[in-house]
C-alpha positions in Angstrom: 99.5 71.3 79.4 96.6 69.0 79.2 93.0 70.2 79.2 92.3 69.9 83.0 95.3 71.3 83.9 94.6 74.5 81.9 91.1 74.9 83.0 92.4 74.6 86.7 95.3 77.3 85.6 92.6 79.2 84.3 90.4 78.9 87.4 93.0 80.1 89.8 93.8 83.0 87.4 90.0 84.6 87.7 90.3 83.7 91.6 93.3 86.0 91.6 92.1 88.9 89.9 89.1 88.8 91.6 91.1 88.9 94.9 93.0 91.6 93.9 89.7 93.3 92.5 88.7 93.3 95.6 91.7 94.4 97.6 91.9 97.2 95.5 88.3 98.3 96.2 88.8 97.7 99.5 92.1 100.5 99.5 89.9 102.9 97.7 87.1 102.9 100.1 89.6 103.4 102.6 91.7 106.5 101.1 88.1 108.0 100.7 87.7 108.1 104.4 89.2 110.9 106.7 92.3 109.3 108.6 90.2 109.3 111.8 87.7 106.9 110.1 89.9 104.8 108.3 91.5 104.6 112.1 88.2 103.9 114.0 87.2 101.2 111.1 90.7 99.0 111.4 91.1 99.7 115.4 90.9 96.4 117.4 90.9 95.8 121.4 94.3 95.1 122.0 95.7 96.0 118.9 97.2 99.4 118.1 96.0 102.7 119.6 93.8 105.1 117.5 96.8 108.0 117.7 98.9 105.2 116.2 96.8 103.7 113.6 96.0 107.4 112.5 100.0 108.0 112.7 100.2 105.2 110.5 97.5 105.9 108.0 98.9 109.3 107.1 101.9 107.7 106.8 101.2 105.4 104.3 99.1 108.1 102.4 101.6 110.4 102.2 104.5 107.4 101.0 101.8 106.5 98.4 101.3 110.1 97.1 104.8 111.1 96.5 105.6 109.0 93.9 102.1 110.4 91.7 103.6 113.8 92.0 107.0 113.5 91.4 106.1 111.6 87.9 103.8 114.7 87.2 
């Protein structure tokens, strides 16, 4: 690998992490809402009603919390 290529390597490395950094903040901030904000802050006009994304949210709570406990 010559020099440029492994500073470009390394370059897109620190892009990533930071990217998933910042995903992961980003899913934090959002489990610490209540479902009803977490619905009201991804509802669009046209997109999914609130019932639904709500509906969905729990769901995708609840899929991600099953796992924790059943290692426990």
């Amino acid at each position: 690998m010559t020099t440029h290529s492994l500073g470009t390597a390394r370059t897109r490395a620190t892009a990533i992490r930071e990217a998933a950094r910042i995903w992961r903040r980003g899913m934090d901030d959002m489990d610490r809402m209540t479902v009803a904000a977490a619905a009201r802050a991804c509802h669009r006009p046209g997109g999914p009603s609130l019932a639904e994304l709500e509906q969905r949210i729990r769901a995708d709570r609840t899929a991600r919390t099953i796992p924790h406990r059943a290692a426990a």
